[in-house]
N, C-alpha and C positions, 0 to 999 in steps of 0.2 A: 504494500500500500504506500503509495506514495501523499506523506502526512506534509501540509503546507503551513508554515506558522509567520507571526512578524511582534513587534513590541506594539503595545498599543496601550494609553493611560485608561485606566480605570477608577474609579470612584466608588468608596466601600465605606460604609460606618462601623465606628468602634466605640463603643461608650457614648454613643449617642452624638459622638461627633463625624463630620464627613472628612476624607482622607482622600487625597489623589495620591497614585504612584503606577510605576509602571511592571506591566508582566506579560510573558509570554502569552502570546493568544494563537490557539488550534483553529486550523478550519477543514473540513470536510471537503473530497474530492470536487463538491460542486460548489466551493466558496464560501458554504456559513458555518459560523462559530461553532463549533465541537468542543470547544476546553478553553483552560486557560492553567497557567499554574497558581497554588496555592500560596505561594509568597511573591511579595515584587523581586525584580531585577535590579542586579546593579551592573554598572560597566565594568567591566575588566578584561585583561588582557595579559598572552605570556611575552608580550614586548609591548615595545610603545606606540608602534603601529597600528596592532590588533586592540589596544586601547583606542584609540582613533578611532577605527575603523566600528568599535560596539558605542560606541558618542554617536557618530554616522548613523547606526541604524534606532537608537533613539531618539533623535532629534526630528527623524522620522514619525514616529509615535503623535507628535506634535501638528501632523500633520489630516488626523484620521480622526475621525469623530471619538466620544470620552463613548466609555461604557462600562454600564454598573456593573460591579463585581459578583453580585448576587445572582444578574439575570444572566450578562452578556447583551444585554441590549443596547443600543444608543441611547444616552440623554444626551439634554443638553446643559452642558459644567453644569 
């Protein structure tokens, strides 16, 4: 199975307060959300390039509508 994923921000409450951060987001052969991971993401890298290079694909994130963490759906902020 070829599994398609990208960073995308999400929005989750904790304590009755609201959080953005970012995590992996799954989707399905035909493009919709299937998963996501259980903790956000940080950037790293084993040089400082592939540091770059995971900034790059979050700064992307940035770019794609938020989505609650509960559902996987779009709101808005």
């Amino acid at each position: 199975m070829n599994m398609c994923w990208n960073h995308r921000i999400m929005k989750r409450r904790d304590r009755g307060e609201d959080f953005y951060a970012i995590y992996e987001v799954y989707y399905d052969e035909s493009g919709k959300i299937d998963g996501w991971t259980e903790d956000s993401c940080s950037p790293e890298g084993d040089s400082l390039e592939e540091l770059k290079e995971s900034f790059r694909f979050f700064r992307q994130a940035f770019h794609a509508p938020i989505l609650d963490y509960e559902t996987g759906k779009k709101i808005d902020g």
